[in-house]
C-alpha positions as CSV (number, residue, x, y, z in Angstrom):
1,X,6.9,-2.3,-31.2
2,X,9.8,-0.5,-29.4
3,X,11.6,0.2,-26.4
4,X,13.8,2.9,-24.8
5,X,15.5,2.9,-21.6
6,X,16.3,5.2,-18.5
7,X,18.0,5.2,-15.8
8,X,16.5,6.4,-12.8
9,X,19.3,6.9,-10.5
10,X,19.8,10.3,-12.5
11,X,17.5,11.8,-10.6
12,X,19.2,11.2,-7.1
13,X,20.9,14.6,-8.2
14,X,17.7,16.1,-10.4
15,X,14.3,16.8,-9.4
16,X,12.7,17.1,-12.3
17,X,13.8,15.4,-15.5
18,X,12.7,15.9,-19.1
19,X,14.1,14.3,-21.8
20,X,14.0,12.7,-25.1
21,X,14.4,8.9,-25.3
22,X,15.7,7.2,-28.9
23,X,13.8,4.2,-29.5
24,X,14.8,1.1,-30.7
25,X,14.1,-1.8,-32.6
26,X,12.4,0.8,-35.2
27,X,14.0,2.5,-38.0
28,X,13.3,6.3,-36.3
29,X,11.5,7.7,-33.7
30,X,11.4,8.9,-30.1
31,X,10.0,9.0,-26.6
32,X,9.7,12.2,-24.7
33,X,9.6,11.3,-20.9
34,X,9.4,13.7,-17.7
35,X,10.1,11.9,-14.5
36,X,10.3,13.9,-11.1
37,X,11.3,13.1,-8.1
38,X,9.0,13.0,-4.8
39,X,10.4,12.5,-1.3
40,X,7.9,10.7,1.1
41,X,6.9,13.3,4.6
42,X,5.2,13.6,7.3
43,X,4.2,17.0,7.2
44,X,0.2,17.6,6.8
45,X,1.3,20.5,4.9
46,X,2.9,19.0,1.6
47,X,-0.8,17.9,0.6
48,X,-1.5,21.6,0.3
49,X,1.3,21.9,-2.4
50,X,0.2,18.5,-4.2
51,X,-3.2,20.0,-4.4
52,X,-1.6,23.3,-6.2
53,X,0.6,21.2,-8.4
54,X,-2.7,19.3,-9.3
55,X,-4.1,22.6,-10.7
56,X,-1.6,22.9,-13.1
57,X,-0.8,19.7,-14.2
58,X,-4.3,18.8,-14.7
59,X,-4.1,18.7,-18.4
60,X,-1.8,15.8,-18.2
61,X,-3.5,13.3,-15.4
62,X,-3.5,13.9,-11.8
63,X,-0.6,12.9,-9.7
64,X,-1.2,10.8,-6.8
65,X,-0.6,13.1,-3.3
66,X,0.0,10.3,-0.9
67,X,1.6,6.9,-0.2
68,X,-0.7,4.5,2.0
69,X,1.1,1.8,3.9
70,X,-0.6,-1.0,5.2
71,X,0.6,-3.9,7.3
72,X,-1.6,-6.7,7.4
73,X,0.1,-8.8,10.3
74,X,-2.8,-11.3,11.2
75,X,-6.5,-12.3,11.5
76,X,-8.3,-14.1,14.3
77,X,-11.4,-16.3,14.3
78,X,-12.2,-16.0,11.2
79,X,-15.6,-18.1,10.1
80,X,-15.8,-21.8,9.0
81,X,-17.9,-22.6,5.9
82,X,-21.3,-22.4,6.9
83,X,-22.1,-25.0,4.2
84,X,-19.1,-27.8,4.3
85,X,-18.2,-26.9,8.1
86,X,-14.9,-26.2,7.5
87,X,-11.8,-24.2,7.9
88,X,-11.2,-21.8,5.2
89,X,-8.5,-20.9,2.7
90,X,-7.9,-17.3,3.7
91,X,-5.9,-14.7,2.0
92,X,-6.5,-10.7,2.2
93,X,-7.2,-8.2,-0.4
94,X,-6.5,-4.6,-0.3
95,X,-8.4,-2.2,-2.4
96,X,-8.1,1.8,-2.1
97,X,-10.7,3.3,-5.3
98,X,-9.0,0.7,-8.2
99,X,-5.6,0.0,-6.6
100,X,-5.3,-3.6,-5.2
101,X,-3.3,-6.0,-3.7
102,X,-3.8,-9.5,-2.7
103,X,-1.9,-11.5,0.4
104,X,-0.7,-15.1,-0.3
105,X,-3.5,-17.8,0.4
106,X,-3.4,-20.3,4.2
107,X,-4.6,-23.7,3.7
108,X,-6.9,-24.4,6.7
109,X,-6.6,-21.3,8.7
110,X,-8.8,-19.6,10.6
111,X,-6.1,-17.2,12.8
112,X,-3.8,-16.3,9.3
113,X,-0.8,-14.6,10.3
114,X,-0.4,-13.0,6.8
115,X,2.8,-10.6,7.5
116,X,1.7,-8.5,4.2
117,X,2.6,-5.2,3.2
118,X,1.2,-3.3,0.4
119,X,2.1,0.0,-0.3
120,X,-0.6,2.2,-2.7
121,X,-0.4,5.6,-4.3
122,X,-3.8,7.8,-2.9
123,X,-5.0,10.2,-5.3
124,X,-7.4,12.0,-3.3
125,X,-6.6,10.8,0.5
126,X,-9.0,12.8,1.6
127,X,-11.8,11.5,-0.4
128,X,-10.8,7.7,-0.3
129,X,-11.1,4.7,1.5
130,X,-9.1,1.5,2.4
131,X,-11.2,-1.8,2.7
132,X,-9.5,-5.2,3.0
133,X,-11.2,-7.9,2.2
134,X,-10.7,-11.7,3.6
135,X,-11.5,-14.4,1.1
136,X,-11.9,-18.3,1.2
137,X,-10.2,-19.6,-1.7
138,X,-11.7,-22.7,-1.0
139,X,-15.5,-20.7,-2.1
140,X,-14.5,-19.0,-5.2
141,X,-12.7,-16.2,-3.5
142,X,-16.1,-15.6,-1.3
143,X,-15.8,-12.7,0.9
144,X,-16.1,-13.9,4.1
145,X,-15.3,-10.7,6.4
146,X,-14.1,-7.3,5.7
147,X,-12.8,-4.0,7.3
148,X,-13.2,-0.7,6.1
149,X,-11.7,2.7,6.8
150,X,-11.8,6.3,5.6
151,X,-7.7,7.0,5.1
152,X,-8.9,10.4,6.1
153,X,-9.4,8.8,9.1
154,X,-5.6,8.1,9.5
155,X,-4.2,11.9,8.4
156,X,-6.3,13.7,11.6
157,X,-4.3,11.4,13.7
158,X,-1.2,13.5,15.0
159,X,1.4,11.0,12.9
160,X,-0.7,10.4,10.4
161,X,0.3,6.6,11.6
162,X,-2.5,3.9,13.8
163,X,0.2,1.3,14.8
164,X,-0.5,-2.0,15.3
165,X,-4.2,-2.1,16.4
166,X,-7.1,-4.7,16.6
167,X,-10.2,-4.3,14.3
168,X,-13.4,-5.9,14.3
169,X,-14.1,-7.5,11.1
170,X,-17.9,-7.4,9.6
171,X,-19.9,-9.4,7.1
172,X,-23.2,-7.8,5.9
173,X,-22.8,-4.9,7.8
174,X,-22.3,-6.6,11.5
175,X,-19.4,-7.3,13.3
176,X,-18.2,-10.8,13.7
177,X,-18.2,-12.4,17.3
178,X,-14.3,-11.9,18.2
179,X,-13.1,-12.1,14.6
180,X,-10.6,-9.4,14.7
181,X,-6.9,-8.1,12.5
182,X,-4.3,-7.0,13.3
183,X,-3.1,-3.7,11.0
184,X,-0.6,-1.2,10.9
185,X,-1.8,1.8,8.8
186,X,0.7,4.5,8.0
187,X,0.4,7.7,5.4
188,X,3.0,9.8,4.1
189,X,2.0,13.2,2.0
190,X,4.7,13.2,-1.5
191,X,6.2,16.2,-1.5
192,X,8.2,17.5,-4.3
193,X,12.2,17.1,-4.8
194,X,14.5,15.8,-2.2
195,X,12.9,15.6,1.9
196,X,14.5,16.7,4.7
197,X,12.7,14.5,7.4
198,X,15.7,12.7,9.3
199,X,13.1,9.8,9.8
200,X,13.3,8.5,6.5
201,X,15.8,6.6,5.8
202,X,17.7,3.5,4.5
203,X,17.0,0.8,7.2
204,X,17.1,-3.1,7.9
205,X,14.9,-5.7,5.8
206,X,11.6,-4.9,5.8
207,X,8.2,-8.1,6.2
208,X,7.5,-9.7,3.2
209,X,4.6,-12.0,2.3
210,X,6.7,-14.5,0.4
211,X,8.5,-15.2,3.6
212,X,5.2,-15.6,5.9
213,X,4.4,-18.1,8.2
214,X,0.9,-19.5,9.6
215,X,0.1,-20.1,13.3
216,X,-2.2,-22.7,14.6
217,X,-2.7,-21.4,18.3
218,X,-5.8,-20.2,18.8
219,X,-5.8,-18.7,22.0
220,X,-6.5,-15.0,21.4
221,X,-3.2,-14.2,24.3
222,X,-1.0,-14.7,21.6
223,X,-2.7,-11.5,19.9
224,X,-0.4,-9.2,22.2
225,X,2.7,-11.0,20.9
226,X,1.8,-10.4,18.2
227,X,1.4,-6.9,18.0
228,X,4.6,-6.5,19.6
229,X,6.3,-8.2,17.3
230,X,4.8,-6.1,14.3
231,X,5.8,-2.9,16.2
232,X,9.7,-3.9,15.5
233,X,8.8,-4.7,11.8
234,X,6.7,-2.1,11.3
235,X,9.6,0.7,12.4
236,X,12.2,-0.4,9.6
237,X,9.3,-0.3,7.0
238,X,8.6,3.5,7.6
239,X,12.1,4.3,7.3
240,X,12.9,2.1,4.0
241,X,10.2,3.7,2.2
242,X,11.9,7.1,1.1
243,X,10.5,8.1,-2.7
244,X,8.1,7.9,-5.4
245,X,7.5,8.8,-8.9
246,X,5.4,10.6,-11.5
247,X,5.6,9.6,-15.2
248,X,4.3,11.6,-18.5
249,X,4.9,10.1,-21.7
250,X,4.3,11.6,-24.8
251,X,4.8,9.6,-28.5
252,X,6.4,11.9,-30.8
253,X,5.8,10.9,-35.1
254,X,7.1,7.9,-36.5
255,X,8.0,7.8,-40.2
């Protein structure tokens, strides 16, 4: 019905914005917007402060407290179809409560290298878990292994980062026989206005998925490569990631 526009550079030099927007494409009426700024750190402490801020503005919806990062870099041995003996048409999906993401889809894979990164907003980190699920395509998106973890899980570590390990996968609750992936699994705590952590900042071009590549070796040697290689990747894409965003948006009368 209408539009109004903002640019969001102004608040490189404002924390907090709020503002009235004109709308257009209607004979009168406005937007009211408040947009504020939240630098991405490290310290276990800013989740404190979310949590107070979360007290007051809970009126107005819940801001999210946390960034989770999550590099998919590959999967190994994943199952054939039981029913037509065959490879499967893997890709990934990553869920945290009802935030998801979905990997690009391997014809005939059953060692993925997937080179996916999804980055999600955590509400209550605390509280929450990640769970990636791998799906055949080929079966109607059948869930053929998973892997969960409680992101809690990742903030007791002393970085808040577990880089570039191997985890068993499971279906119904048991471990699959050497079916295994590859994840990097970093958290960072928003914290209010501009950060000061020297880490984060502007680097080199991060992974993407619409740039992957499959392998077909399936010796499991090449899995050390390939956590090696992630380890390069996976440094530029905790640097590049330096701010986030809360949005209220109220409709004021039209006549």
């Amino acid at each position: 019905m209408s539009r109004a526009q903002f640019r969001l550079n102004a608040l490189v030099d404002n924390d907090d914005i709020n503002t009235w927007l004109t709308l257009q494409d209607v004979k009168k009426g406005s937007l009211n917007i408040r947009l504020q700024y939240f630098s991405l750190t490290k310290q276990k402490s800013a989740l404190e402060i979310m949590e107070r801020k979360n007290i007051v503005a809970i009126k107005r919806g819940k801001l999210s407290k946390a960034l989770l990062v999550c590099f998919i870099d590959q999967c190994f041995n994943l199952p054939r179809s039981k029913r037509m003996r065959r490879e499967p048409n893997p890709f990934s999906r990553v869920t945290v409560e009802g935030t998801e993401d979905k990997t690009q889809t391997f014809e005939n894979r059953t060692n993925p290298q997937f080179q996916h990164l999804s980055q999600i907003l955590c509400a209550n980190p605390l509280h929450e878990k990640l769970r990636i699920d791998v799906c055949d395509a080929r079966s109607n998106n059948e869930v053929i292994a998973y892997f969960e973890m409680p992101i809690k899980q990742i903030y007791d570590t002393d970085t808040m980062t577990i880089d570039n390990q191997s985890f068993s996968l499971k279906i119904l609750s048991e471990s699959l026989e050497k079916t295994s992936i590859i994840l990097r699994l970093s958290l960072f705590i928003l914290s209010p206005g501009h950060s000061t952590d020297s880490h984060l900042s502007s680097s080199p071009e991060i992974p993407s998925a619409t740039s992957s590549t499959s392998i077909t070796d399936t010796n499991p040697n090449n899995m050390q490569d390939s956590l090696t290689r992630t380890s390069l990747e996976e440094d530029n894409v905790s640097k590049r990631i330096t701010s986030g965003l809360q949005l209220h948006v109220i409709i004021k009368e039209f006549n």
